[in-house]
Backbone of each chain as ProteinMPNN parsed JSONL, in Angstrom:
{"seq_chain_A": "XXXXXXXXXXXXXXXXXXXXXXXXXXXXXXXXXXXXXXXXXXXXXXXXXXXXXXXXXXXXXXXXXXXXXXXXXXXXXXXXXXXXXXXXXXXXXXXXXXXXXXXXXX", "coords_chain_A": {"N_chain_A": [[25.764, 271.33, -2.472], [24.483, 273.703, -4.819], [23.119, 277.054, -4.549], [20.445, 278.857, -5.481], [22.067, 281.199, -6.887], [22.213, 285.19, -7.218], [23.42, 285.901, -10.501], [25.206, 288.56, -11.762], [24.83, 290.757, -15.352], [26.773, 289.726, -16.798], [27.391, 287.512, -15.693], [28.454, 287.257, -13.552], [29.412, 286.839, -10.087], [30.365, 288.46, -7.104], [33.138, 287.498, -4.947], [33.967, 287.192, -1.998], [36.785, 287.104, -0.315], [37.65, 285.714, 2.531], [40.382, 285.102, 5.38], [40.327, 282.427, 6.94], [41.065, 281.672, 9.475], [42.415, 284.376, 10.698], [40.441, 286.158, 10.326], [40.872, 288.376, 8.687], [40.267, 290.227, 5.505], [41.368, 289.278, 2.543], [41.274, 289.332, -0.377], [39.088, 290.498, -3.319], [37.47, 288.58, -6.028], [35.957, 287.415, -8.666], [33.229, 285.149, -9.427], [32.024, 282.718, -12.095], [28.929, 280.5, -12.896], [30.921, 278.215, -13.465], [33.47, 278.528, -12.196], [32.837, 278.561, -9.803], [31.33, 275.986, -9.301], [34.161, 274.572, -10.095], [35.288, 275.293, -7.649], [34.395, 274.256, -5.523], [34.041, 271.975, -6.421], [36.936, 271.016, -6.55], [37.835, 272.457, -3.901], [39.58, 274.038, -4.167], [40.084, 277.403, -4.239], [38.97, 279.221, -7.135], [38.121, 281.636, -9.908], [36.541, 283.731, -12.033], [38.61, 285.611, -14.701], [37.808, 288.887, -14.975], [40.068, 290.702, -16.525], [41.461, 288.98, -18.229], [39.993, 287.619, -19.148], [39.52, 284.5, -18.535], [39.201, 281.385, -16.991], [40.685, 280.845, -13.716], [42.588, 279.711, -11.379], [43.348, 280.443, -8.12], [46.806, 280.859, -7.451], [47.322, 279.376, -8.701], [50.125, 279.642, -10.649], [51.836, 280.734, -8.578], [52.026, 279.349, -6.383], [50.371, 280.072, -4.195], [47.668, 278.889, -3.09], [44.391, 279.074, -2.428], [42.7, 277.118, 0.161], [39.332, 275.614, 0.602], [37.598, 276.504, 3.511], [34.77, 277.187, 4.125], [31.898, 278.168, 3.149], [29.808, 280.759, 2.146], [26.841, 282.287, 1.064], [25.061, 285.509, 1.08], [22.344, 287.948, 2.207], [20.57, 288.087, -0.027], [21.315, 286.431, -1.996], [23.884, 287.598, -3.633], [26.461, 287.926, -3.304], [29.761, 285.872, -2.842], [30.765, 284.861, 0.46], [33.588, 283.51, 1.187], [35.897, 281.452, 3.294], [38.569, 280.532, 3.639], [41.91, 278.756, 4.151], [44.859, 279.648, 3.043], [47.318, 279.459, 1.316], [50.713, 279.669, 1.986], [50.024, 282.125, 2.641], [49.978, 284.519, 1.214], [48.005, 286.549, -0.628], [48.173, 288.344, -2.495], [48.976, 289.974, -5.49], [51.021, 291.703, -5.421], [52.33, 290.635, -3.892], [51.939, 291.065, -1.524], [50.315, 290.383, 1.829], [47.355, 291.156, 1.809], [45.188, 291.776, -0.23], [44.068, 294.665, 0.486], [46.178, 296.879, 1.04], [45.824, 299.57, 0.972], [45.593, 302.134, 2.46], [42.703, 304.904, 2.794], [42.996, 307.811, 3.835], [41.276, 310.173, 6.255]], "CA_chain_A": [[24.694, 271.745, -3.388], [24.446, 275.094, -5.458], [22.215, 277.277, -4.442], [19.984, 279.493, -6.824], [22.122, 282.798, -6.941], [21.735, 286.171, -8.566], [24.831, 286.509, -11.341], [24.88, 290.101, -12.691], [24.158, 290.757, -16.397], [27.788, 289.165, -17.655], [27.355, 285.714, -15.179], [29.394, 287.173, -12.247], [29.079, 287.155, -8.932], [31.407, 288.713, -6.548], [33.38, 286.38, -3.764], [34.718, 288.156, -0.585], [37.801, 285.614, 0.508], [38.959, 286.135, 3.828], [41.175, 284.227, 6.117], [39.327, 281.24, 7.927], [41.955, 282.191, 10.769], [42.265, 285.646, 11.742], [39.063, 286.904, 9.58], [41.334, 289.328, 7.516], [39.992, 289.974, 4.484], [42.412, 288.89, 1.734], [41.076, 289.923, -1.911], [37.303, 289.992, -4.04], [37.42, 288.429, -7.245], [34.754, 287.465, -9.173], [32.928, 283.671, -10.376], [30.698, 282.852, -12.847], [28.881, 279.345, -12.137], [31.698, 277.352, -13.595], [34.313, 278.53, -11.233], [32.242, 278.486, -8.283], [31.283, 274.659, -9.508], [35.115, 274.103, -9.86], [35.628, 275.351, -6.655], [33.334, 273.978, -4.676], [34.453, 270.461, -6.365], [38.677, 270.678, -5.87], [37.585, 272.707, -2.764], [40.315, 274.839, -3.773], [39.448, 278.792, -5.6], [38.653, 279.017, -9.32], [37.317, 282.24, -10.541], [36.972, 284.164, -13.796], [39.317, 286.833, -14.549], [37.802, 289.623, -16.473], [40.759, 291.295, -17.48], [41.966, 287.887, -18.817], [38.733, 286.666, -19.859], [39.57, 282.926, -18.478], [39.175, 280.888, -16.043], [42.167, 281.351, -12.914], [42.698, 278.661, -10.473], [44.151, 281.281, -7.264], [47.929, 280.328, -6.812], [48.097, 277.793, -9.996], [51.299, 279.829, -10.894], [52.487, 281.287, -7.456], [51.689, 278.413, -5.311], [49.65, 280.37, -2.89], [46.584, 278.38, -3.413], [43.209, 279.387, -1.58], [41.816, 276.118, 0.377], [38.131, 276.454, 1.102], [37.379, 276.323, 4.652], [33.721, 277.451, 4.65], [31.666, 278.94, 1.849], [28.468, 281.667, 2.629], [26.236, 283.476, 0.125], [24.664, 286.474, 1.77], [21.002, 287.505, 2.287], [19.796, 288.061, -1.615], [22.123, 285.592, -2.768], [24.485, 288.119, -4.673], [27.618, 288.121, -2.948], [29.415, 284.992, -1.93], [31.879, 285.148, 1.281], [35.115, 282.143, 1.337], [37.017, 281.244, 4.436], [39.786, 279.933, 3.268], [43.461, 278.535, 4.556], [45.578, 281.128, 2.229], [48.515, 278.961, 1.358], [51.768, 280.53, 1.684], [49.792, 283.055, 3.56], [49.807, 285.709, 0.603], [46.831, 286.474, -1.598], [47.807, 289.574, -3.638], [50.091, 289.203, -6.695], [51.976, 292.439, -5.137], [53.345, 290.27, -2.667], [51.525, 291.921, 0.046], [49.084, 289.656, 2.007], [46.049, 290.94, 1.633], [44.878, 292.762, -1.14], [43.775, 295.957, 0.796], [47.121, 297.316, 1.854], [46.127, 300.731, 0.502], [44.365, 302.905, 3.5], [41.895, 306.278, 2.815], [42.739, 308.948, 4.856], [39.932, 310.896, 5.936]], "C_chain_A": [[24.76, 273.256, -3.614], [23.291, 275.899, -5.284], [21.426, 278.264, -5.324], [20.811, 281.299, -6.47], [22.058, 283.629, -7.842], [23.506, 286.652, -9.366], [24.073, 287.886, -11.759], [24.813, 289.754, -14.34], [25.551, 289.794, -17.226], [28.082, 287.755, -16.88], [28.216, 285.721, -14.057], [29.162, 287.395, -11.493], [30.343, 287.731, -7.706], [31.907, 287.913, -5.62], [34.597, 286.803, -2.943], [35.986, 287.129, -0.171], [38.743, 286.442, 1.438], [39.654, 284.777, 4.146], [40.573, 283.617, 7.204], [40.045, 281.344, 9.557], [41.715, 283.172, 11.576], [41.306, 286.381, 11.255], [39.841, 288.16, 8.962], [40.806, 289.43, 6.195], [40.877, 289.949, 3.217], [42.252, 290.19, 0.169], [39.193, 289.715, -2.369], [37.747, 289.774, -5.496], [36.313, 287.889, -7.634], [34.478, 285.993, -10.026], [32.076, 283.805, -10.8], [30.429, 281.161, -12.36], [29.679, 278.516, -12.385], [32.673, 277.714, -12.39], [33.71, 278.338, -9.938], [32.084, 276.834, -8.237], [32.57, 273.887, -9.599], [35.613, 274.722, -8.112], [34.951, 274.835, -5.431], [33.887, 272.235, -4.827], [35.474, 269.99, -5.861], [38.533, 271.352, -4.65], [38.95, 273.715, -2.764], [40.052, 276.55, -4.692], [39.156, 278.596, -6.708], [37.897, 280.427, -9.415], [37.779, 282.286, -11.589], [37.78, 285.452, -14.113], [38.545, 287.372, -15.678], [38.758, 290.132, -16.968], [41.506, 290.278, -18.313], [40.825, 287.221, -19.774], [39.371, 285.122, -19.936], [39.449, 282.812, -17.419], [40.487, 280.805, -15.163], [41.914, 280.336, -11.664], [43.572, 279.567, -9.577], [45.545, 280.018, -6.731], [47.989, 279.087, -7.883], [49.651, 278.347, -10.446], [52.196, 280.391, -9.87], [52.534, 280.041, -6.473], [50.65, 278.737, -4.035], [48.166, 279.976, -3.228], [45.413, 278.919, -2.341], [42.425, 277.796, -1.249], [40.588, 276.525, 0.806], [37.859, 275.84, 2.174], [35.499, 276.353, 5.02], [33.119, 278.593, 3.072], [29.866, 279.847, 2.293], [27.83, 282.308, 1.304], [24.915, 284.503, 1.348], [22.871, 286.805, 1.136], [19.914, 287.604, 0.883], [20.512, 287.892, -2.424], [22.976, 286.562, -4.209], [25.675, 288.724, -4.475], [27.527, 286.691, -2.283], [30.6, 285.532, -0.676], [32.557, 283.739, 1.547], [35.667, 282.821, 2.067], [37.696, 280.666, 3.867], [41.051, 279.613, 4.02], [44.346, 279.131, 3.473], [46.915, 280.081, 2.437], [49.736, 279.779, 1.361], [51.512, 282.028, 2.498], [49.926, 284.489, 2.461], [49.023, 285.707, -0.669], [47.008, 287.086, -2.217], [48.745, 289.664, -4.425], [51.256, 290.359, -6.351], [53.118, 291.584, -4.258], [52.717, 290.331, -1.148], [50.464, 290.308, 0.614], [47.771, 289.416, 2.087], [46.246, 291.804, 0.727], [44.505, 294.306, -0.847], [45.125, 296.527, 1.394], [47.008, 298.988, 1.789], [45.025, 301.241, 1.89], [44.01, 304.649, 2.691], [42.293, 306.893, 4.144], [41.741, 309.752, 4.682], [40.487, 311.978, 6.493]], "O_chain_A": [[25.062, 274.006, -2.685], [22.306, 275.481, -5.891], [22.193, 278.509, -6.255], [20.249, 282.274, -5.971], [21.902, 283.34, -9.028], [24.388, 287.4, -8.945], [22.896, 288.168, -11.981], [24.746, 288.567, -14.66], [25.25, 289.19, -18.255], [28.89, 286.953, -17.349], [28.701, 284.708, -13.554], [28.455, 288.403, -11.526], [31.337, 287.005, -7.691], [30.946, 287.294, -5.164], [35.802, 286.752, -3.186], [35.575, 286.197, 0.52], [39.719, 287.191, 1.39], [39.593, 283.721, 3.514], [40.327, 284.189, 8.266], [39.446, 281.077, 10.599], [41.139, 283.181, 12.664], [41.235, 287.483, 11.798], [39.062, 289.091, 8.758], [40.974, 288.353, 5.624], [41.069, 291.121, 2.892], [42.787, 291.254, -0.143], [38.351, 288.991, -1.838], [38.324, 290.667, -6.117], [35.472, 287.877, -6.736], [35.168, 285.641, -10.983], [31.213, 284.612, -10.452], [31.258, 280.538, -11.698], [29.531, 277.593, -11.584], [32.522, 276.924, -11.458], [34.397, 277.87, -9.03], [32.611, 276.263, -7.283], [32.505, 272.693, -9.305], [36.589, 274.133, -7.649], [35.247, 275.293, -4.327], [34.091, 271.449, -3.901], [35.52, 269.046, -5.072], [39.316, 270.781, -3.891], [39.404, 274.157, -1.708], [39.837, 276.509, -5.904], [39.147, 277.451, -7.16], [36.8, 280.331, -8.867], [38.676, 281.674, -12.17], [37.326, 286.446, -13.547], [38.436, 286.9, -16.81], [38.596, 290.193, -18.187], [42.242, 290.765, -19.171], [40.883, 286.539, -20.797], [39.677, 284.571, -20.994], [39.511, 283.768, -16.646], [41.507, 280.686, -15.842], [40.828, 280.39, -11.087], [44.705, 279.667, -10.048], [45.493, 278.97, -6.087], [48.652, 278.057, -7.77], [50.462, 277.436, -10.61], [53.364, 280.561, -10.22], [53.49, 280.097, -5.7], [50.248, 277.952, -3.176], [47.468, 280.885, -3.676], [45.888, 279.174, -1.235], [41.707, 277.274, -2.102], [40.493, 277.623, 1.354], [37.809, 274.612, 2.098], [34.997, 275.709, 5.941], [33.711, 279.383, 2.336], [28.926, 279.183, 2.732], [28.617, 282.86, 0.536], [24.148, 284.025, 2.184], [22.292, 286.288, 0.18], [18.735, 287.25, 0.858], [20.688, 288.604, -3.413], [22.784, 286.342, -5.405], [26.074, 289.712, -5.091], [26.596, 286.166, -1.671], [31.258, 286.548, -0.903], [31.91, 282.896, 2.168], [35.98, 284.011, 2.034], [36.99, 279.844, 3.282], [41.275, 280.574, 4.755], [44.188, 278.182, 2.705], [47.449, 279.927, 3.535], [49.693, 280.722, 0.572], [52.375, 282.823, 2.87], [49.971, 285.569, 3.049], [49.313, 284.995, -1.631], [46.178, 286.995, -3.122], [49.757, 289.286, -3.836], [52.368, 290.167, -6.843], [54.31, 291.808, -4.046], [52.991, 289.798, -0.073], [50.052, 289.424, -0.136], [47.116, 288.392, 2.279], [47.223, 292.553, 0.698], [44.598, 295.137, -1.75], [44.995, 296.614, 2.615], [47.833, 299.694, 2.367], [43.929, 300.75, 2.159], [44.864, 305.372, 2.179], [41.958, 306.516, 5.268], [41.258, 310.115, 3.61], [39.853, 313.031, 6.561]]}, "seq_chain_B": "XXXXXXXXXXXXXXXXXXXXXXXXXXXXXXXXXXXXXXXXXXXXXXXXXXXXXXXXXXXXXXXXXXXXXXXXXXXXXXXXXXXXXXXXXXXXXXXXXXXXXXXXXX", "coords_chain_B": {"N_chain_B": [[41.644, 312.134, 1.999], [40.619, 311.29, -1.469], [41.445, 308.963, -3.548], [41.906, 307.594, -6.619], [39.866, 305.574, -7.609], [38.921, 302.713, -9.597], [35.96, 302.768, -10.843], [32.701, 301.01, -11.637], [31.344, 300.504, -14.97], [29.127, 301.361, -14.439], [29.662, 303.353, -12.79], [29.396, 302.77, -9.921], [30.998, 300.937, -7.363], [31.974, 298.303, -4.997], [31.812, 297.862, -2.131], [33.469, 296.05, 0.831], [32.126, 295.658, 3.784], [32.945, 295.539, 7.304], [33.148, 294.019, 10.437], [34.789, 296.55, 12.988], [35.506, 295.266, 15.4], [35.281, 292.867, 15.893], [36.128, 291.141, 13.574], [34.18, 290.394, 11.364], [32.859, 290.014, 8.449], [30.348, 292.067, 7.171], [28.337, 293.218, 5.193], [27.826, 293.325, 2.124], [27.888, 296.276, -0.37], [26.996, 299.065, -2.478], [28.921, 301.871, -3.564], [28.87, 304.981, -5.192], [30.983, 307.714, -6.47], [29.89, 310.038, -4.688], [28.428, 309.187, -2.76], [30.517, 307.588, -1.567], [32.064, 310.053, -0.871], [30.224, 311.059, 0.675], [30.077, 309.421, 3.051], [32.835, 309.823, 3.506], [32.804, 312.557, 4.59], [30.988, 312.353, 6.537], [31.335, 310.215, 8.473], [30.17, 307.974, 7.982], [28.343, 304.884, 6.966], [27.115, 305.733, 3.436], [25.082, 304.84, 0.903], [25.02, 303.552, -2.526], [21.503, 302.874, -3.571], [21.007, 299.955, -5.894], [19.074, 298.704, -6.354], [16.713, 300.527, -5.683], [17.566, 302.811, -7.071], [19.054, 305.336, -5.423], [20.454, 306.95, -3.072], [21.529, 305.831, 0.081], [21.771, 306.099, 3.135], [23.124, 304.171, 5.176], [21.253, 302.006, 7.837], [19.588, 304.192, 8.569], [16.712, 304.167, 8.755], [16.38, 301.811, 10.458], [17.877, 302.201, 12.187], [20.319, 301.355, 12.808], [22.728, 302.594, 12.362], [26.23, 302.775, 10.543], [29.663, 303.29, 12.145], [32.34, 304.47, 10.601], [35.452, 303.503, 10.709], [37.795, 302.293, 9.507], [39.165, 302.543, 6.28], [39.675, 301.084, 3.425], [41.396, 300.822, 0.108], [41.7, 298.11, -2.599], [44.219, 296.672, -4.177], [44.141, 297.087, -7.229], [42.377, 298.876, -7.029], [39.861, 298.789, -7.107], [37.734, 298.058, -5.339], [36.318, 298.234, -2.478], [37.286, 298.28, 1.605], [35.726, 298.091, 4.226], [36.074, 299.115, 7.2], [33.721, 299.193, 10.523], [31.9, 300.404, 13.194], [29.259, 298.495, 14.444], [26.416, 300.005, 14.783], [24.421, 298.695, 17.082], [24.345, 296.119, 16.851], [23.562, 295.0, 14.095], [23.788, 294.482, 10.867], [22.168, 293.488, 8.778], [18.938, 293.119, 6.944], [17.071, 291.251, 7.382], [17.458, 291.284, 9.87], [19.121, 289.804, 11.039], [22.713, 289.579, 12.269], [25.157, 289.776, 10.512], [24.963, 289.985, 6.657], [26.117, 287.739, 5.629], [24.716, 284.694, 6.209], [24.071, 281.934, 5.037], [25.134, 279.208, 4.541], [26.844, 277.057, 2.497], [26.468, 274.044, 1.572], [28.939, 271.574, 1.158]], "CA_chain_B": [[41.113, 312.685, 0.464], [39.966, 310.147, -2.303], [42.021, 308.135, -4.364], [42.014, 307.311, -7.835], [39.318, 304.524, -8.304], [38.452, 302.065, -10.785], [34.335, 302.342, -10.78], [32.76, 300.079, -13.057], [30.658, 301.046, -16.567], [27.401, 302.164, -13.959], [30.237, 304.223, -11.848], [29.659, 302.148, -8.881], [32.536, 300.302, -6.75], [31.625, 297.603, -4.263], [32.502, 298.1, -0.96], [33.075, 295.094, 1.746], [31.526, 295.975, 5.606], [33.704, 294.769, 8.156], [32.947, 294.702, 11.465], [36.1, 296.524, 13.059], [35.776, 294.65, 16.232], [35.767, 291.419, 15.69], [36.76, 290.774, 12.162], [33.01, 289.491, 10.764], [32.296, 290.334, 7.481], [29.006, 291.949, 7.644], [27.615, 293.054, 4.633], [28.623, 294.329, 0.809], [26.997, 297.359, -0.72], [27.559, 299.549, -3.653], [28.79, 303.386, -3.637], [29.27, 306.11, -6.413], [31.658, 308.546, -5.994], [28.992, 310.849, -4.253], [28.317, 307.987, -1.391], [31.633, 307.714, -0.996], [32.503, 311.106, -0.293], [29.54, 311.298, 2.004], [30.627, 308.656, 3.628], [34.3, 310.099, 4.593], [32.797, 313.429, 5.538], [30.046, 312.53, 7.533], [31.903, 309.135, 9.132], [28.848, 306.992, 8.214], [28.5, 304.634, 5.473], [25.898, 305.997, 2.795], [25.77, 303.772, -0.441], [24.127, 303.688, -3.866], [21.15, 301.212, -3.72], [20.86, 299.753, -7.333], [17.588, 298.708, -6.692], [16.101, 301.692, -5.204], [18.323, 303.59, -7.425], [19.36, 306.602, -4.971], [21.033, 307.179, -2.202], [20.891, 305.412, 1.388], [22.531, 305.87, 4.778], [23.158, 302.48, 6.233], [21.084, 302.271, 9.303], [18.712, 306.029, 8.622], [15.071, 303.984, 9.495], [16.446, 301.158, 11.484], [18.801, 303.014, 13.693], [21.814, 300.574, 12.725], [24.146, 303.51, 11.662], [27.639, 302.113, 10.252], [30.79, 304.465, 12.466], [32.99, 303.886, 10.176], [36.826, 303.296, 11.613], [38.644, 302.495, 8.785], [38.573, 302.882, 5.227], [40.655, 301.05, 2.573], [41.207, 299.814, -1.113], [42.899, 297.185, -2.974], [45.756, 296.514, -4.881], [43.61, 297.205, -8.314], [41.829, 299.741, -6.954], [38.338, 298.399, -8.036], [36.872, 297.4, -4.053], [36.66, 298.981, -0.875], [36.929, 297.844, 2.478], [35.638, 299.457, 5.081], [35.825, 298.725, 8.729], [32.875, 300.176, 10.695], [31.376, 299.95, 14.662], [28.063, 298.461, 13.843], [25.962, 300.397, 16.121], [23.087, 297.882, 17.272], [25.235, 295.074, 16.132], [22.632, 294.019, 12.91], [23.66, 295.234, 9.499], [21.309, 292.703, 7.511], [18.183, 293.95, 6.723], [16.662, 290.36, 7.569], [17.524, 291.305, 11.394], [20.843, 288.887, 11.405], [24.043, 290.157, 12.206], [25.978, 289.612, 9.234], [24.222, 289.513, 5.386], [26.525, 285.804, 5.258], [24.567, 283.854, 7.452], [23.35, 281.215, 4.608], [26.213, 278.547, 4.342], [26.789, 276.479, 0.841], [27.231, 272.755, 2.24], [29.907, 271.113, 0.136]], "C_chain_B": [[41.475, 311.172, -0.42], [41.094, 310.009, -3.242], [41.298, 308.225, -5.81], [41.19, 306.011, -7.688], [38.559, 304.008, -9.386], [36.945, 301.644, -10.507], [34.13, 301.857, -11.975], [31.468, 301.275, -14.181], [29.065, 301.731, -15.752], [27.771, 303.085, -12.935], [29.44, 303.368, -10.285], [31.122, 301.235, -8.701], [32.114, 299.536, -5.573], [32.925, 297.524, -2.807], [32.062, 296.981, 0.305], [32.982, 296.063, 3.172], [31.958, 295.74, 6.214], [33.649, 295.179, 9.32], [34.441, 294.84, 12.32], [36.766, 296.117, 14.491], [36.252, 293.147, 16.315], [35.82, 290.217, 14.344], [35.074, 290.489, 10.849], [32.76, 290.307, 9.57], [31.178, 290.555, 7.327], [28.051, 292.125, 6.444], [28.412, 293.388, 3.171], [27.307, 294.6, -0.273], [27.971, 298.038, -1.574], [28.078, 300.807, -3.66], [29.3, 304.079, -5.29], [30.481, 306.782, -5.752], [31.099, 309.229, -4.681], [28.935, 310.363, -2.667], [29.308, 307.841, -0.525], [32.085, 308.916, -0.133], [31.652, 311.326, 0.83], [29.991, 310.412, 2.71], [31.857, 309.082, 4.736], [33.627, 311.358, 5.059], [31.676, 313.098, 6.679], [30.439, 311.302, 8.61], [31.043, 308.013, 9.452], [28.728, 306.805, 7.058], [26.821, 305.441, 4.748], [26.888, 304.808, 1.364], [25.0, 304.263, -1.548], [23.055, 302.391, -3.868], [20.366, 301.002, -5.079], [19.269, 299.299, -7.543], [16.333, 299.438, -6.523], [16.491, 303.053, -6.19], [18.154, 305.054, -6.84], [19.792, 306.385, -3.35], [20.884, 306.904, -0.661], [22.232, 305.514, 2.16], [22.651, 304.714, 5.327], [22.394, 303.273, 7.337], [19.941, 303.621, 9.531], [17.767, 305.212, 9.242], [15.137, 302.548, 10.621], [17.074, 301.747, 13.045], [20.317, 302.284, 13.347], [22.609, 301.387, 12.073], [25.7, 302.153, 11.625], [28.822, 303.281, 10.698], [31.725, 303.886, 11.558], [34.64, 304.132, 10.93], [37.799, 303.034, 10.579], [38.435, 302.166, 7.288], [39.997, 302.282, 3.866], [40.575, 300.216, 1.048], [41.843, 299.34, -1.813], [43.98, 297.343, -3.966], [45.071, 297.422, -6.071], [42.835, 298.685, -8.192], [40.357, 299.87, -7.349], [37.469, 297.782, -7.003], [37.7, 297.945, -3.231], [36.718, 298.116, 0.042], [36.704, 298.571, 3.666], [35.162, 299.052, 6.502], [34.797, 299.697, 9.927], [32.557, 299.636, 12.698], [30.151, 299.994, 14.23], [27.358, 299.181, 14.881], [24.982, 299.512, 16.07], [23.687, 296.734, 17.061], [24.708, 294.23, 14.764], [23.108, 295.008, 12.199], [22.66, 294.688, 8.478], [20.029, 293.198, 7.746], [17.238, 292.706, 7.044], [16.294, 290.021, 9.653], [18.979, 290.226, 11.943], [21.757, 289.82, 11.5], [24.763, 290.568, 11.073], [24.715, 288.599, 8.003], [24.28, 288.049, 5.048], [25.631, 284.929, 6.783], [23.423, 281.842, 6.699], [24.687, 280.342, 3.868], [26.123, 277.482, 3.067], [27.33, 274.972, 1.917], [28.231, 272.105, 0.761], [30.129, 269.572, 0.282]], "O_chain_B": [[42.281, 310.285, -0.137], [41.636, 311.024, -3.68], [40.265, 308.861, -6.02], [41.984, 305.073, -7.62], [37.716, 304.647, -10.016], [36.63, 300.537, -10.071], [34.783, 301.988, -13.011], [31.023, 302.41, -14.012], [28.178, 302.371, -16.318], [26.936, 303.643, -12.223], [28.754, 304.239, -9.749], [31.989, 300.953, -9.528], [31.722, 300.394, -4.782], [34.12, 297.289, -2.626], [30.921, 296.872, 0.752], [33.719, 297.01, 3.447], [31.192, 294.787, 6.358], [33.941, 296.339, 9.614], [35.196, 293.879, 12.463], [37.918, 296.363, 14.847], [37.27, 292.567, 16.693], [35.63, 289.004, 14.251], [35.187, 290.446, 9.624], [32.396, 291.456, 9.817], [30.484, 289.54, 7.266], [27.04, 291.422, 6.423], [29.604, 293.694, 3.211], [26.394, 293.925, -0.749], [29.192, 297.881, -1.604], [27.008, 301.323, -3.981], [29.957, 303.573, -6.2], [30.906, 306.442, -4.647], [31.724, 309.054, -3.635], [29.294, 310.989, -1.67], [29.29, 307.889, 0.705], [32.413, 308.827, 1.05], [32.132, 311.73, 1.889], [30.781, 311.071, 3.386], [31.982, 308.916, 5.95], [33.83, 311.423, 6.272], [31.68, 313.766, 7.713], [29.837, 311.383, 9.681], [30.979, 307.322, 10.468], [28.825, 307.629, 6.148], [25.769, 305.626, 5.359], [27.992, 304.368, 1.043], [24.38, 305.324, -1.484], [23.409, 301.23, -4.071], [19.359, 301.638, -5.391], [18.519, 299.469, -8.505], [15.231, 299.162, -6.998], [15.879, 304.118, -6.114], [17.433, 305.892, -7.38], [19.251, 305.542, -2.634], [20.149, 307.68, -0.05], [23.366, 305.13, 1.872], [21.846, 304.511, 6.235], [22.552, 304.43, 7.728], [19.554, 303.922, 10.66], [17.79, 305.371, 10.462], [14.234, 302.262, 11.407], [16.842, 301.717, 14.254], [21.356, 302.829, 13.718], [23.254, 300.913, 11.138], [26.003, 301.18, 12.316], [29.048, 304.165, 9.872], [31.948, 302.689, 11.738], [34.776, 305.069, 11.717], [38.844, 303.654, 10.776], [37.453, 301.463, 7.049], [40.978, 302.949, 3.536], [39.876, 299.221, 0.853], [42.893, 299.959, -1.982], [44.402, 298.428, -4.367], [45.391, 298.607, -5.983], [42.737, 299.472, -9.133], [39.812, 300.871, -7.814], [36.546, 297.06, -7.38], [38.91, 298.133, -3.108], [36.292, 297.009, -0.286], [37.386, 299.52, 4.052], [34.013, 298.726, 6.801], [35.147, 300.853, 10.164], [33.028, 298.629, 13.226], [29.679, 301.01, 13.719], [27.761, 298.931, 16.017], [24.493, 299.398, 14.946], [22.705, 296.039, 17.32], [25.187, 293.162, 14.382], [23.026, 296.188, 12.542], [22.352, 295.325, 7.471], [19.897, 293.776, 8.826], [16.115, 293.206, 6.976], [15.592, 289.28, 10.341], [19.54, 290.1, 13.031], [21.657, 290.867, 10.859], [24.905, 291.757, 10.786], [24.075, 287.552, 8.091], [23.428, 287.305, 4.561], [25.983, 284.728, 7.945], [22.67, 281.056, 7.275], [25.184, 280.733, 2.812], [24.965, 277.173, 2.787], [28.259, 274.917, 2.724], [28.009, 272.322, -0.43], [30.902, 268.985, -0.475]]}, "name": "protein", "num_of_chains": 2, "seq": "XXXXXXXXXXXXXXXXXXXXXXXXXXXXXXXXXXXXXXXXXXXXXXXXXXXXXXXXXXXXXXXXXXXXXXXXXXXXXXXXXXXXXXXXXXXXXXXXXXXXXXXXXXXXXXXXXXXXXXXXXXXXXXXXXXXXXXXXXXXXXXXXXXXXXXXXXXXXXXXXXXXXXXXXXXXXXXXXXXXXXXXXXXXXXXXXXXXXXXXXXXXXXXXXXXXX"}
């Protein structure tokens, strides 16, 4: 069941996807309620790409599919957080495996 | 020293919480540039809060300061992540540990 969350002003909500494993955090992309409703049904990712403006099934053309392990929305429903099994084990279209490979030096 | 990021059309940039002990995703909050930079010099998250609009310290009236430990952002350059020692171990403002603590049954 869907619970009542807050989309921002264009119908998106952000969705944290780590690794249901070692709690790495992979990548954040962003659903509006259709992808979250396709993902929630095939149980496997779906957001919306804005720079595509469409709908993106994670790993429909790479194979590295995102299974959903566990799904959270946080305490004023406006972030969600996905555990996932990370097929192939790489989430970021660089190659890399997580999307944060870049570190801030302070 | 600060990177090149992609803030969105209200100059904010969403930054995930991570606790840098034991992986838990704790909360996600917004910064400006400004936040940010306080942030790396003072080694404590401050953010932008959109609904307060102005400037908060994680942690100033509870005591739950955020040390932060490590500091990084993604491929795109459009989300932070930022690994922190929660002090007190609560970042949610509800008194929970972690903001995700409201699970989507599927």
């Amino acid at each position: 069941m869907i619970p009542e969350l807050k989309y921002d002003e264009k119908g998106l909500i952000p969705a944290i996807i780590q690794d249901a494993e070692n709690g790495d955090v992979l990548m954040m992309a962003y659903m509006n309620s259709s992808s979250l409703q396709m993902t929630i049904e095939t149980g496997y990712t779906h957001f919306w790409s804005r720079s595509r403006q469409k709908y993106w099934k994670k790993g429909e053309s790479s194979g590295h599919l995102q299974e959903v392990k566990e799904m959270y929305y946080d305490c004023d429903a406006d972030t969600l957080l996905i555990k996932v099994n990370q097929i192939g084990g790489i989430a970021c279209h660089t190659g890399s495996r997580s999307c944060f490979f870049n570190k801030i030096e302070r």
